[in-house]
N, C-alpha and C positions, 0 to 999 in steps of 0.2 A: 482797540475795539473789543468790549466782552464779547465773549461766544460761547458756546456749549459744544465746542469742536471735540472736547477730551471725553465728556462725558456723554454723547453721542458715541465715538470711536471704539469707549470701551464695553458700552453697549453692545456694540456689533461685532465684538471681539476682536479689533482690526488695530494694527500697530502702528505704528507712526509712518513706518516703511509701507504699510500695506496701503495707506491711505493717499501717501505720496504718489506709490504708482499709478492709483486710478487717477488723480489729479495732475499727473505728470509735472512734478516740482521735484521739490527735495524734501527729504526727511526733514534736514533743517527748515526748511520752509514750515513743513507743517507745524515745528517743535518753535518757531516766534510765533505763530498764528493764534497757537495757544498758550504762550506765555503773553499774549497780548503787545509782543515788540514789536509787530509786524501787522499790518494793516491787509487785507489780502485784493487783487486787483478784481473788478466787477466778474472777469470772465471767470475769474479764477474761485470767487464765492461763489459763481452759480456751477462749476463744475462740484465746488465741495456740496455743494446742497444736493445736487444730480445723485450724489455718490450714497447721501443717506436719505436719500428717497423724501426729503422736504422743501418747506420751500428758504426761501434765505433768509426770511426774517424768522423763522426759528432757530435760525441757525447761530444770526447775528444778535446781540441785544445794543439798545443803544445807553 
């Protein structure tokens, strides 16, 4: 699924680690999310959205 996970992230100056913990995943997690290997579970988009203050469908493109 495309997203704007990296370029949101690097926006906010927040690191892969940084992003993890608010989302409470793994670094790895985050690091498929945005290489696109990894598809993210409902609850888990709407905490990344939570985290950059959007909503999911900026988050997510289809």
């Amino acid at each position: 699924m495309k997203n704007k996970l990296r370029e949101l992230r690097a926006r906010h100056r927040m690191t892969q680690d940084d992003l993890a913990k608010i989302a409470k995943v793994s670094r790895q997690t985050i690091n498929a999310i945005e290489n696109e290997k990894y598809d993210p579970s409902l609850p888990l988009a709407f905490s990344l959205a939570r985290a950059f203050k959007c909503k999911i469908e900026d988050l997510f493109l289809q």
